[in-house]
C-alpha angles and dihedrals in degrees: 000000000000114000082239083053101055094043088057095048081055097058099045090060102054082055111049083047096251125184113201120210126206095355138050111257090235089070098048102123127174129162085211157358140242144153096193101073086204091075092041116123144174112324094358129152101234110202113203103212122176107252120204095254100019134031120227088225090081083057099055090100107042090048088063084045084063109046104277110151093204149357128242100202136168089217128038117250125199132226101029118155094212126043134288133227109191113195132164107246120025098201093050088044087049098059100037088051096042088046091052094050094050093057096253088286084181089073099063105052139030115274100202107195121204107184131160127101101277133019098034090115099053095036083053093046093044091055087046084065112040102049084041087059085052085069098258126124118243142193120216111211112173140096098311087061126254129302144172137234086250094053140063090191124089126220112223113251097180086219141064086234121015117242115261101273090040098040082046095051089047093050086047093050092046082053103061103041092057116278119149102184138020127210107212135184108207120194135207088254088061097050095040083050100052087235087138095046106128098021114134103223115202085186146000130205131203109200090171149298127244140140117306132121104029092139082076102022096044097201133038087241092061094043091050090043090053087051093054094052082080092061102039085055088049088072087059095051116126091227121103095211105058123170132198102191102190136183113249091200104055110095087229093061090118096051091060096041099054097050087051094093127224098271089070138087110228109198120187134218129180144134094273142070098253089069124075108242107024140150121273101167135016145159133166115219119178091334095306112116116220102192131158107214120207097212119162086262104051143292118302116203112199149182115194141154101257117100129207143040094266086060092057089063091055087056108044078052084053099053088041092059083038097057093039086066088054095246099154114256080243092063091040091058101048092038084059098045086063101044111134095201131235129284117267099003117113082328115164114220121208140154091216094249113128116232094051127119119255101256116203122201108189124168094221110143100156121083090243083052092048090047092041098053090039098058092049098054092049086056090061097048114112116206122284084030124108135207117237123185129191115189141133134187127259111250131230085039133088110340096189097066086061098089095034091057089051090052086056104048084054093053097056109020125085090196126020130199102195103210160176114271115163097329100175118167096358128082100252088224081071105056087043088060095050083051095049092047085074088047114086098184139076099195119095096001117118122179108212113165099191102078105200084058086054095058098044093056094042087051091036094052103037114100117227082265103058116076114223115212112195101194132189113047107042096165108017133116109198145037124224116227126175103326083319125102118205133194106259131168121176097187090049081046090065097042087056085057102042088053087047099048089047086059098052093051104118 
């Protein structure tokens, strides 16, 4: 370890309170971190953090087996051949550490956050491109995995948003190859677990908040409050230009805006006038959005792929962080013209054939996303065509959105195929019927558990007029059932039935 290093990881201790056992803090020394002790190795600091199924603590053991040099720990533990740091809190000790090691990568480039329920993949991936377009090279970090500038391919990050040590690696290792600004989702896990603890944030998004993760927040006030962390850290940022862009619209806009701090910029989007970049004009015309932006430099008149209102939001998130980072309103409008929209999200699916109907694979699995998608693609449908929507709920998550997606569904739906989606460890009957409780009518309503059957009826049975919307996995490429994980793909799925259904044709 670097003399600077060590003086940073110094640091670090005294401030996160640490008490060091069997050896001076000025001689700790590790070459690296980790809180799995499976991916300890020679000379490592091994942090024993409490899991949701299993404690670090039971680790302790087999990470020395393995090579660690000493133990953060929230508890003393005797008898422990290597030395012993006890904190307070592991996960607080983890990303300050981390942090430290890795040299504070968050320093030397802009962290851009996106957080909210619904719209932080396409807002991330919007800013991706358009400061890409500026000529800077950006790294991508969010559900669909982390990418850089020089790559199309993503690298699989397991989470939303890394824990501490892996986020701060990855921010270290952006870093170095060049980038000079990361677009980040950042989800209410990561706040609640402190995964984003130490990050230097040079701006922070709301798309929106609406209901989603109960199962782990418990109340809409915790899960809110979580979001906003990200906000009331944003005031103790090193950087000097610091932004809060913050939707107008959401009825918890105040909330984000007053934790922000006064060293912060808070800049405003909606869909009206009062806010700072807003809408004046749009249409949507075959899944293709024509909208006229106010924003403090002009007005931007633009045509992308992304359908919806709810997408325009996204966008108008997407220029204000844009403009923040000083990319001309010129280069923003033809980065966006050219914008080839995000997997799964909103993605028509098509064999090419004419005479088949317009399928939709959207990844919407909140009751907001499901109503979103589903207005939009109402709005496409052309008499005599139908709506028809296939979608299920996760397993082993909020059970309480179950019934208000199937209300829904009812509401804007003309037909509805009540599905699997990632069961896990529930019977997936189980999670139908909770589905079905928020549905009052028997007409046009089929149950079909095995998903890629569902699909397959609701493709085979719309005419070229309906449009199909298969919601709840957009981009992913499994489905979790039991302890087992599958390959599933629903938009290979559709394709399967749209070929089908072209054979079959007399």
């Amino acid at each position: 370890m670097t003399e600077v290093r060590k003086n940073k990881i110094q640091q670090a201790l005294k401030q996160i309170g640490a008490q060091v056992e069997a050896t001076n803090l000025l001689e700790l020394d590790f070459d690296g971190i980790a809180y799995n002790s499976a991916e300890v190795k020679k000379n490592y600091a091994f942090f024993a953090i409490a899991g949701y199924k299993l404690d670090g603590k039971q680790f302790i053991g087999d990470a020395i087996t393995r090579g660690a040099s000493c133990i953060f720990t929230e508890e003393r533990q005797d008898g422990l051949k290597v030395p012993q740091i006890i904190i307070k809190d592991a996960r607080f000790a983890l990303a300050h550490i981390a942090a430290a090691f890795y040299d504070n990568p968050s320093e030397k480039l802009r962290l851009i956050g996106v957080t909210g329920t619904n719209g932080k993949t396409t807002t991330t991936h919007l800013v991706e491109h358009i400061l890409s377009s500026h000529g800077l090279k950006v790294g991508l970090i969010g559900t669909l995995g982390a990418r850089q500038q020089s790559t199309d391919t993503y690298t699989d990050i397991k989470r939303t948003t890394p824990e501490s040590a892996d986020l701060q690696r990855l921010i270290s290792e952006m870093q170095k190859s060049g980038c000079t600004h990361i677009a980040m989702e950042v989800a209410s896990h990561a706040l609640s677990l402190k995964r984003v603890t130490a990050c230097n944030f040079a701006q922070a998004a709301l798309t929106n908040i609406s209901q989603d993760h109960l199962d782990f927040h418990k109340t809409m006030d915790n899960y809110w409050q979580a979001k906003r962390i990200l906000f009331a850290e944003l005031n103790s940022s090193c950087h000097q230009q610091k932004y809060a862009v913050v939707n107008q619209d959401d009825p918890l806009f105040n909330e984000f805006v007053k934790v922000s701090g006064n060293t912060v910029a808070v800049v405003t989007y909606g869909w009206h006038r009062t806010a700072q970049i807003s809408v004046k004009n749009y249409t949507l015309e075959a899944g293709l959005s024509k909208l006229t932006l106010e924003t403090p430099q002009g007005e931007l008149d633009l045509s992308i792929k992304l359908a919806g209102r709810f997408n325009v939001y996204n966008i108008m998130a997407a220029v204000a962080i844009a403009l923040n980072e000083k990319v001309p309103l010129s280069t923003i409008s033809k980065s966006l013209q050219t914008f080839p929209g995000v997997s799964g999200r909103f993605e028509i699916v098509s064999t090419g054939e004419k005479n088949e109907p317009l399928c939709i694979v959207d990844y919407a699995h909140t009751p907001d996303g499901l109503d979103n998608v589903l207005k939009t693609a109402a709005e496409l449908v052309k008499a005599p065509g139908k709506l028809i929507v296939v979608f299920g709920c996760g397993g082993d998550r909020d059970t309480s959105k179950r019934p208000q997606m199937g209300e829904i569904a009812e509401l804007r739906a003309n037909e509805i195929i009540v599905t699997s989606d990632n069961p896990r460890s529930e019977e997936p009957e189980v999670i139908i019927a909770n589905i079905l409780a928020g549905i009052k009518r028997t007409k046009d309503v089929t149950v079909e558990p095995n998903r890629a059957q569902a699909i397959k009826t609701a493709v085979s049975n719309a005419s070229q007029s309906d449009i199909v919307v298969i919601a709840g996995k957009g981009h992913e490429t499994y489905q979790i059932i039991g302890s087992e994980t599958i390959h599933f793909d629903d938009r290979e799925e559709v394709l399967n039935a749209l070929r089908l259904r072209l054979s079959l044709k007399p």
